[in-house]
N, C-alpha and C positions, 0 to 999 in steps of 0.2 A: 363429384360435384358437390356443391354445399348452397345454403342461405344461411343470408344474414338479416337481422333484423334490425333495420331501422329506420326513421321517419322524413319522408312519409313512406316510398317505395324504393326497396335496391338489387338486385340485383349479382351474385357473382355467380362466373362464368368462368370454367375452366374445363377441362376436355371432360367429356362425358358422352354417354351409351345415346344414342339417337333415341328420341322419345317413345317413338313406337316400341321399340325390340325393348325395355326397359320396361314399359307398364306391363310388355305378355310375361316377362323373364319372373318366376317363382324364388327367391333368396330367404337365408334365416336370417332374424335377427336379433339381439341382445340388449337394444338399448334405454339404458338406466332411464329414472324419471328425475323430469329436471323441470326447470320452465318450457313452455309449449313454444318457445323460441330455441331453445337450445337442443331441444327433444328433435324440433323439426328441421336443425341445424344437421343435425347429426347422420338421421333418416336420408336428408339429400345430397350426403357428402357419403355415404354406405351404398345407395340406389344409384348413385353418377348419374342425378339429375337434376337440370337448369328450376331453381325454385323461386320468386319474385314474392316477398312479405312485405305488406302493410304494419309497421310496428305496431301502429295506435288497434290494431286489432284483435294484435298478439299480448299488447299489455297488461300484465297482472295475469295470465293467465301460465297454469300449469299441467301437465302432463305427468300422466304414469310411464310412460316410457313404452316402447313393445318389445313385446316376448312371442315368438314364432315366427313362421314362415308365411312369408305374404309377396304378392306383386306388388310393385308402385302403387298402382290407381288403391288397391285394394290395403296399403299400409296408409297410406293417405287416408282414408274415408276411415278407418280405426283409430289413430291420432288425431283426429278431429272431428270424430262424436262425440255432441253432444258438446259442442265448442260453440258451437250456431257458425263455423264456419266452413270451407270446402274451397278444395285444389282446383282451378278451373284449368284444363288444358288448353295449350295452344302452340304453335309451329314451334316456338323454341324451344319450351318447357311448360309448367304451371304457374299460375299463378294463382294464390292467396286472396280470398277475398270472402263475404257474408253468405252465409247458406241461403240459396232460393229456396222460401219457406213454403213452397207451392210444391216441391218436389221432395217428398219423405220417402228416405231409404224404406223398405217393408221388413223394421223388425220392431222388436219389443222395444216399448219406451217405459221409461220407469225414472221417479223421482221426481222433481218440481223444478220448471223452468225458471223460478223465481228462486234464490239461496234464501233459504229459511233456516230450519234447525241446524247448529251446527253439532254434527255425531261428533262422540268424543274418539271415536274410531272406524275407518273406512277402509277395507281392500278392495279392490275389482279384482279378476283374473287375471289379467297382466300382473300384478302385486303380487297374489297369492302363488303362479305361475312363478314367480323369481323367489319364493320363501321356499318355495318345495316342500311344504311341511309335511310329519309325518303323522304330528295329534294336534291335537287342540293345541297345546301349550307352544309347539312350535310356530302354531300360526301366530302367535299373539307377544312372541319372545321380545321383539322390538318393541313393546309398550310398557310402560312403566305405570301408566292408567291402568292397566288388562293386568291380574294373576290367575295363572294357575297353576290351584295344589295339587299334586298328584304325580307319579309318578311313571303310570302307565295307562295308556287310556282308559280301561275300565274301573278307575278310580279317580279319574281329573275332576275337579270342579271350576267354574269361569267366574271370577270376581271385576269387576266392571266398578271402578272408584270405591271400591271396598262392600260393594254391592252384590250379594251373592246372585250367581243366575233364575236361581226357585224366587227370586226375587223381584224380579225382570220378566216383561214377556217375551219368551224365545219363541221366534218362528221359523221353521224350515218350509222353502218356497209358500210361505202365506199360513203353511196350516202350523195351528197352534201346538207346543211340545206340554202335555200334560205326566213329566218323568220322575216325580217325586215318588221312588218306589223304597229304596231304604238309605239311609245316611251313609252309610261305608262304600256306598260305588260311586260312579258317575250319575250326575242328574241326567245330562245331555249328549250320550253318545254320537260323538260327531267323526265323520272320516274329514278331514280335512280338503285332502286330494280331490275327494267331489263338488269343491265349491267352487262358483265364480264370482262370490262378493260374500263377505260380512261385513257385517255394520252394526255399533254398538254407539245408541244412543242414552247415556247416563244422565239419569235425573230426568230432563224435561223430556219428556215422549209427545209427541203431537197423537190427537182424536183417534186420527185415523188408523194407525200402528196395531189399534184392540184394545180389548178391557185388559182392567189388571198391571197396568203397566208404573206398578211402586217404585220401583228403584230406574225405570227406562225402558228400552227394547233390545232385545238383543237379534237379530234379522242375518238370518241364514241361506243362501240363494245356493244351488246346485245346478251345473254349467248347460248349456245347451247348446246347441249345434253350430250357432253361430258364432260362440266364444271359439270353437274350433274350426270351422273353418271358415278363409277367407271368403269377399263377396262373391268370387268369381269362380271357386271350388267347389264340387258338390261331391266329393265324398272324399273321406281321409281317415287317418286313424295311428294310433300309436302303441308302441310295447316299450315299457318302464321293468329294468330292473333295480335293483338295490341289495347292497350286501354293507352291513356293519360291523364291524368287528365284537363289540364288547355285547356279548351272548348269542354270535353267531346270527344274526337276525338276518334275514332274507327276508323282501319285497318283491310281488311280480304283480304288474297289473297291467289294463291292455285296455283299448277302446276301438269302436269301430263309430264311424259317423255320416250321415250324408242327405241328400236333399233333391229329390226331384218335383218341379212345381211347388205345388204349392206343399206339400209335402217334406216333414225333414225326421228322422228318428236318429235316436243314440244310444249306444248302450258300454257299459263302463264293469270293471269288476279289477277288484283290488283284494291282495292274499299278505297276509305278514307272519313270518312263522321265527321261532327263537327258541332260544334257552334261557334262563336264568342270565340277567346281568351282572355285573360286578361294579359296587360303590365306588368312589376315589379311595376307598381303604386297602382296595385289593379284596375286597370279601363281597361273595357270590351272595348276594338277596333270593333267598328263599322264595318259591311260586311268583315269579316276575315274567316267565317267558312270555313272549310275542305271540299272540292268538285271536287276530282281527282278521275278519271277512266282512269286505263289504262289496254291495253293487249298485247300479242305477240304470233303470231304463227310462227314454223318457218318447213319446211321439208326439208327433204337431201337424196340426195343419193352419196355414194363414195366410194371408196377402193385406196388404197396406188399406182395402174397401173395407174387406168381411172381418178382419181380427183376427186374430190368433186364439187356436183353439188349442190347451194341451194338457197330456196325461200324464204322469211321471208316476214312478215308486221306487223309492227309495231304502235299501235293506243295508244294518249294519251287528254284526255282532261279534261278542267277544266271549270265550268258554274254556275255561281253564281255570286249574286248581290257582285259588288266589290264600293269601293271610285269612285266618278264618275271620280278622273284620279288615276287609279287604283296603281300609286304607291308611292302614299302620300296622309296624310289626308284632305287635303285642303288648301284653300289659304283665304287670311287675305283681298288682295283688289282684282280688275279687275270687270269681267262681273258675276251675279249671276249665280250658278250653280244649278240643283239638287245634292245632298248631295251623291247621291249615281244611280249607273246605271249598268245592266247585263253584265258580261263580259264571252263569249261562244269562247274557245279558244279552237282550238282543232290542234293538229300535224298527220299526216299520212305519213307513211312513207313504202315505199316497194320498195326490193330491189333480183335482180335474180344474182347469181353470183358464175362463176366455176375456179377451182382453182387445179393447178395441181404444187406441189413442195416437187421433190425428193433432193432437197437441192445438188447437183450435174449437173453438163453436161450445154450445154447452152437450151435449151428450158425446160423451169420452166412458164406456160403461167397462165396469171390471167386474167379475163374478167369481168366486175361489170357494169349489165345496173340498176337505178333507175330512182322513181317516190317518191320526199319527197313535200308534200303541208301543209301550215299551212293556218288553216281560222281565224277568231275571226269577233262575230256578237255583236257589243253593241247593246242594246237597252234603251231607257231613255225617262223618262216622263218630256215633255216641264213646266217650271215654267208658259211660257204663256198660255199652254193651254195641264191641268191634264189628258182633257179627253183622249188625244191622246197618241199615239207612236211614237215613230219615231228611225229607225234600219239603221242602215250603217254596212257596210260587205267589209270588206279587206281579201282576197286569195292571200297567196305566193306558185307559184309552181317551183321546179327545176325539170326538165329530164335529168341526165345526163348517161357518160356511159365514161367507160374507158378501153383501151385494153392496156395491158401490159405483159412484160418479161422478167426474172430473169435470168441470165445467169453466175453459175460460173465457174469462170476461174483460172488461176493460178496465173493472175496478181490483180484481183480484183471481187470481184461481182456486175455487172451490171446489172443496172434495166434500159429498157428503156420501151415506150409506146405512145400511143398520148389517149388524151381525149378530152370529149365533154361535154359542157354545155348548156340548153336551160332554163332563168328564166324568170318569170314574176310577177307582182306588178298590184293586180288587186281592184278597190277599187270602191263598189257598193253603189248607193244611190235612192230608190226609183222615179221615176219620172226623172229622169236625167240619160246622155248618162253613159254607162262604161268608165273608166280613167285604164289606163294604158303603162304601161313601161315594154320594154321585152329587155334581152340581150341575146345575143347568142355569145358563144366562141368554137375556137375548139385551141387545145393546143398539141404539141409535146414536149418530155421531154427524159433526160437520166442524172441517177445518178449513182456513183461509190462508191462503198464502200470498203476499202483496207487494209491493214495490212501494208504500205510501209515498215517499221523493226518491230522487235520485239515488238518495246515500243512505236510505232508511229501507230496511228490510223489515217485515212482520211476518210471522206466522201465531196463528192463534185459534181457538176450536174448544170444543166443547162436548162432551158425550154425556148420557145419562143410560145406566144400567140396570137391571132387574134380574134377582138371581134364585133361585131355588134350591135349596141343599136339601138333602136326606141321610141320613144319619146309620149305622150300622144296627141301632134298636129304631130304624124306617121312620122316627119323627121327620118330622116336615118343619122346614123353617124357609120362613121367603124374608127377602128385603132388598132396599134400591138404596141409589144412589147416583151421584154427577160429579163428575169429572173436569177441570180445567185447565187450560196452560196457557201461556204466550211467551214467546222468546221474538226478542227484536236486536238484530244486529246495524251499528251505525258506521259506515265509512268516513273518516273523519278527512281522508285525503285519498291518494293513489296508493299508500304504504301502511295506514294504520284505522283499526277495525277495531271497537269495542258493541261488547254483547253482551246480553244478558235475559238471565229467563226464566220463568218459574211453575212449578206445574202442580195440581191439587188433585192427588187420585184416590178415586172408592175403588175399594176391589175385591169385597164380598169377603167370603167364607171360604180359606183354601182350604183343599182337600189335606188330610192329615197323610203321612206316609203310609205307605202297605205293609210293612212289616210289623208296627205298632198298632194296630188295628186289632180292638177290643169289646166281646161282645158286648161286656158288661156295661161299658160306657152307657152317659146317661147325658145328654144333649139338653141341659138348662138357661143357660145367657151366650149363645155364642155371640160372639162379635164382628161385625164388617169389619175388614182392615182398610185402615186408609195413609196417606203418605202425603207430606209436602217435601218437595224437591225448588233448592235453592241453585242457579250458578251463577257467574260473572264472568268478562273475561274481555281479554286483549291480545291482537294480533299483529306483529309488524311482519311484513314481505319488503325486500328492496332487495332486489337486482339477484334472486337467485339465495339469499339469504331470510329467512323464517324465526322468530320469535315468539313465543308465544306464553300466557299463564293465564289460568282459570283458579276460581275457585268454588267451591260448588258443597252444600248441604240435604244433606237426605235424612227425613224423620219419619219413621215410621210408628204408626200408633194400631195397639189393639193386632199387632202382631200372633199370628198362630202359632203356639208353640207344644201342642197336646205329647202325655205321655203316656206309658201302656197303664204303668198306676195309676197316675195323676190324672186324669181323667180329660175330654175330648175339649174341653172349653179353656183352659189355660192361654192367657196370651202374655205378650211384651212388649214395654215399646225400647226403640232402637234409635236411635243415634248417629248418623255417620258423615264425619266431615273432615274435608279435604282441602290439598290445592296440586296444582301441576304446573311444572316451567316444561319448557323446550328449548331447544337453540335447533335449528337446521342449517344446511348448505347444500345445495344443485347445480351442480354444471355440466355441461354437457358429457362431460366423461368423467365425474364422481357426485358421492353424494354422501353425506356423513350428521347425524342426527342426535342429539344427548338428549335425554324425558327423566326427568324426574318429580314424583309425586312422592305427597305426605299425607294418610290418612291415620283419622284417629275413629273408633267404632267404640260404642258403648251400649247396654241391655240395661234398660231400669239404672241408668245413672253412673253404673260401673261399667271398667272396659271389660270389653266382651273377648270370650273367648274361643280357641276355634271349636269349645264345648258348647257353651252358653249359646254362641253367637251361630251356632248353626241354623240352617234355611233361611239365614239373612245377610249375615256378614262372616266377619273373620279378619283378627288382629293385621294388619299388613303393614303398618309404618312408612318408613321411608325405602322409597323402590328407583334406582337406576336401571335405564336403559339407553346403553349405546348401540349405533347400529352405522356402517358406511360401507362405501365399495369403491373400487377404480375400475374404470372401462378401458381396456385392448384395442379398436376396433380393428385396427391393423392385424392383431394376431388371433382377433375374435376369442378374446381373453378377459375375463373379470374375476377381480380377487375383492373378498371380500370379510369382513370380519363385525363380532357383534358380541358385548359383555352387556350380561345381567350383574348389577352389584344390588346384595341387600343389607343396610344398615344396622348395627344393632338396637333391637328392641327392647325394651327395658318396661313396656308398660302392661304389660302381662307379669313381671316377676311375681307379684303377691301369689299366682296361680304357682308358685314352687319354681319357674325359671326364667331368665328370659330369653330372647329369640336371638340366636347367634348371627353373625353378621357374615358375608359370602360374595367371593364373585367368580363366577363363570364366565370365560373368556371362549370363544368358538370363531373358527375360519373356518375361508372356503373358496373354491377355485371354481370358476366356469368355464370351459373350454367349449367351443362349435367347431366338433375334429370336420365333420360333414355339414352341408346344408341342414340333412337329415337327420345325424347324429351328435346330439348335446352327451357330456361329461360334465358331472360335477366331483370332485374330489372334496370332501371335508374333514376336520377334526372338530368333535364337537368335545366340549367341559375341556378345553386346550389345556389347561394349569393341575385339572383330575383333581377338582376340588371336592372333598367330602362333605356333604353338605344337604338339608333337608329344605324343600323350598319353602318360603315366606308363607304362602296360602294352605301349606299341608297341614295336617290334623297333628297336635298333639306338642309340639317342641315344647309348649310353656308347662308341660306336665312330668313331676320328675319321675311317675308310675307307669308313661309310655312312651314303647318303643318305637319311635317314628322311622318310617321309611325315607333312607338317602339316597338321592337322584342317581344315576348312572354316572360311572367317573368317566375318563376322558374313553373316547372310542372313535377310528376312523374308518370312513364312509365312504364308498365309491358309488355311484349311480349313473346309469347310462338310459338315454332315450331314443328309441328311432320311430321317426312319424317320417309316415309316408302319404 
């Protein structure tokens, strides 16, 4: 069966499953994100059922497409959350029309009924679900806005318009990531696999998102019961293998899920184990192998009256001999090193948080208390002397917590709240006292979100902060500040959109890393860091076709930049500006996307580098990203492929080199052998390019040895949910 869309009401009709036995009947399904016409073209032509669309309802709207196994009624109501629309049954088929705003499904509502901010990047779990990634870098490979340096997760870092993430507020489900532990790893260890949305807002952050948000937000959400299972299912669950060829790496992870009343828990656990990789040169990278464990549990209770109540905790770590500076291969002169030293990186994360939003009246109340701690233990055998050890231990903890409420109105919906933060920077060395730095803030905030005409979007808000720092010689320094933004997007027709938006952030006194952390230090003029964030931008949509360019400026002033000699009070200012194009294409059985951005970063005047320019930026230039697929539906088949190309850089040469130019070419195959059991086949680095990525440490330096990506390697992955 199929629909068509078009105006006002139509109709097609060809043999198809009688309606009843069709909404009970459970099927998988595959398909791509397209317009929410073509998505739900597709849907009813996979389901063999009679579907009747209102064009004018479906217009300008689009879908992610679904990914798993659903009923009719219950694929229906997932393609059209959060549409304001819904499938109405009847004798022949469904029919298409306006959501009764009186009847709210009972799950979680998240984001603003009004389009305000536009993120420079968005997945939900259907998205992330069809990336399959395996780290961070993978989730992010189709962006050309998004880099990450690194090469295996416990050294990736996330750049967001040239914007480092220590730069950014990252949130993991609400609670705040306080991971600035030492420069050579990851800030923000992330299992990918456990998420059902990120979202990266660059430059203008709205009020409510938290303090500190310089460079944007970076927003982390990890999946719950309902992203798995359908409305009509109450318990399910899956086993995930993976086998890569290039260093033997093996993948096993599993979930169980389910829900009775009002009642639903989850629980999740992911294992990656390896050997050493091999470069596109044919040569084995030294201390690379695969050594991630992560898990998730999470319980709830709620219904659509009382809100939802829920517990989650989040564990992920990573422990294995790494580069003794874990994210590059070595250096050519200085002090001799051991070759290589244990790196025990582990993120904890837990978070209690209730939530009550009937999307009407003014109390809609949200409450979020956390506890997020990142530890890493090296350990390293002395050149002087083999027989020993010798272990140093850096702990980052934040407590935060936030109360907040949604209130809409006729004039706008309003979010306001106050929050609280408590971090600390704690850095252990046997025989010697504890070193530490703690900040505390507490923060009131209120943002608006509006419709002011037709074609006029607003959002706009305002916070003011108050902070506490103490210092590792226990001075005490306080100081405030306020915070501003507004972005306004205009509809100029049915096809083209311009915007623009600017944001004014204080955001105190960051904690210095743990590893640099010095008793001696003497805490005389610190300084608040604060940030203007500049964008613009235009969008065309017509008929399944996407356009789009921004451009967009970030200044950061009084930047923190402390060294173990140079003392606790050093800062910088930064520089970073940009632009992005797109081209896109959706149609019901492909989709094919080209992104390209040009940033340029500078520290005090000069381009920065990924020396200078660390816990802020990092050189990146000119960045390509292609990404498309075809759809099978017939043989429940997609093929799909995706290159990174990076241009060469030349604005770092004065630093001894510049940044070589590269492109990675990757496929990949979808097959649904069963309802139950998906395949995917891949070659990823197809061409086995040799190559160090754009965001990594060190190419512009001709004293270090930069680590090169993994050359070409092929994948098989299989899933069975049941």
């Amino acid at each position: 069966m199929a629909a068509l869309s078009l105006t006002p009401v139509s109709i097609m009709a060809e043999t198809s499953t009688p309606k009843g036995l069709a909404a009970e009947q459970t099927r998988q399904y595959a398909i791509p994100a397209g317009t929410l016409d073509q998505v739900l073209n597709q849907f009813a032509s996979e389901a063999g059922i009679l579907l009747a669309i209102d064009g004018n309802l479906t217009q300008g709207k689009t879908s992610q497409g679904l990914q798993g196994r659903f009923s009719t009624e219950a694929g229906l109501e997932r393609l059209l959350n959060e549409t304001g629309l819904q499938a109405q049954p009847g004798d022949a088929g469904y029919t298409l029309k306006l959501r009764d705003q009186s009847r709210l499904p009972p799950v979680k509502v998240s984001g603003s009924v009004i389009a305000a901010e536009r993120d420079t990047v968005t997945y939900d779990h259907q998205a992330i679900e069809q990336i399959q990634p395996q780290d961070i870098k993978d989730l992010f490979q189709n962006e050309s806005a998004v880099a990450v340096g690194g090469s295996i997760p416990v050294n990736q870092k996330v750049y967001v318009r040239g914007v480092e993430e220590t730069a950014m507020l990252v949130t993991v489900d609400g609670a705040r990531q306080n991971n600035k532990v030492f420069h050579h790893n990851a800030t923000n260890l992330i299992d990918p696999k456990l998420l059902k949305a990120a979202t990266a807002s660059a430059g203008v952050a709205p009020a409510d998102a938290g303090p500190g948000a310089l460079g944007g937000s970076l927003v982390y959400e990890t999946v719950d019961v309902e992203d798995m299972l359908a409305p009509d299912q109450k318990f399910g669950g899956f086993v995930d293998g993976r086998y890569a060829s290039n260093g033997e790496q093996w993948t096993t992870s599993g979930s169980l899920y389910g829900r009775e009343g009002k009642f639903e828990a989850l629980g999740y656990v992911n294992k990656i184990d390896g050997d050493n990789y091999e470069d596109g040169t044919g040569e084995e990278v030294n201390y690379s192998e695969s050594a991630l464990i992560s898990g998730l549990a999470k319980i709830a209770y709620g219904s659509e009256q009382e809100g939802r109540f829920e517990l989650s905790r989040e564990l992920v770590n990573d422990d294995a001999a790494r580069p003794y500076r874990a994210n590059f291969g070595g250096l050519t002169v200085g002090r001799p090193t051991p070759e290589s030293r244990n790196y025990d990186l582990s993120r904890d994360n837990t978070v209690f948080s209730y939530t009550l939003d009937r999307s009407k009246g003014g109390w809609n109340p949200e409450v979020t208390v956390a506890k997020s701690e990142t530890e890493l233990e090296t350990i390293e055998v002395p050149l002087a002397a083999p027989e020993t050890t010798v272990a140093y231990n850096g702990i980052t903890e934040s407590y935060t917590a936030t109360m907040k409420n949604r209130s809409y109105t006729g004039f706008a919906e309003i979010v306001s709240g106050v929050d609280y933060y408590n971090d600390s920077a704690l850095f252990r060395f046997e025989g010697d006292p504890d070193l530490e730095e703690n900040a505390e803030n507490v923060g009131a905030f209120i943002q608006l979100r509006q419709q002011l005409v037709d074609a006029l979007d607003l959002s706009y808000g305002l916070r003011y902060d108050r902070q506490a720092f103490e210092g590792t010689d226990d001075s005490s320094h306080d100081d405030s500040g306020a915070s501003g933004n507004l972005f306004a997007e205009y509809h100029i027709n049915d096809y083209v959109a311009v915007n623009a938006g600017y944001a004014q952030v204080w955001g105190g006194v960051a904690l210095a890393e743990n590893y640099i952390l010095n008793s001696a230090w003497v805490y005389t003029d610190l300084k608040p860091v604060e940030s203007q964030n500049y964008t613009v931008g235009v969008v065309l949509t017509v008929e399944g076709f996407l356009a789009e360019a921004n451009s967009y400026r970030t200044k950061i002033d009084n930047g923190r930049v402390p060294s173990y000699s140079g003392g606790p009070d050093l800062v910088a200012d930064f520089d970073i500006e940009g632009y992005d194009l797109a081209l896109g294409f959706s149609s019901d059985r492909a989709h094919l996307s080209i992104k390209y951005s040009n940033v340029d970063s500078e520290k005090d005047g000069q381009a920065a580098t990924s020396y200078d320019g660390n816990y802020f930026t990092a050189p990146l230039g000119e960045l390509i990203a292609v990404n498309g697929a075809y759809n099978f539906p017939a043989q429940r088949l997609t093929l799909g492929v995706s290159a990174e190309v990076s241009l060469e850089n030349d604005a770092v040469e004065d630093s001894g080199a510049k940044q070589d130019g590269y492109t990675v070419i990757n496929m990949y195959a979808d097959y649904q052998l069963l309802d139950s059991l998906a395949l995917r086949f891949s070659v990823d680095n197809l061409n086995n390019e040799a190559y160090t990525d754009r965001a990594s440490y060190g190419q512009e330096f001709t004293t270090v040895k930069p680590l090169l990506e993994p050359g070409r390697s092929y994948t098989l992955n299989a899933r069975y949910t049941f």
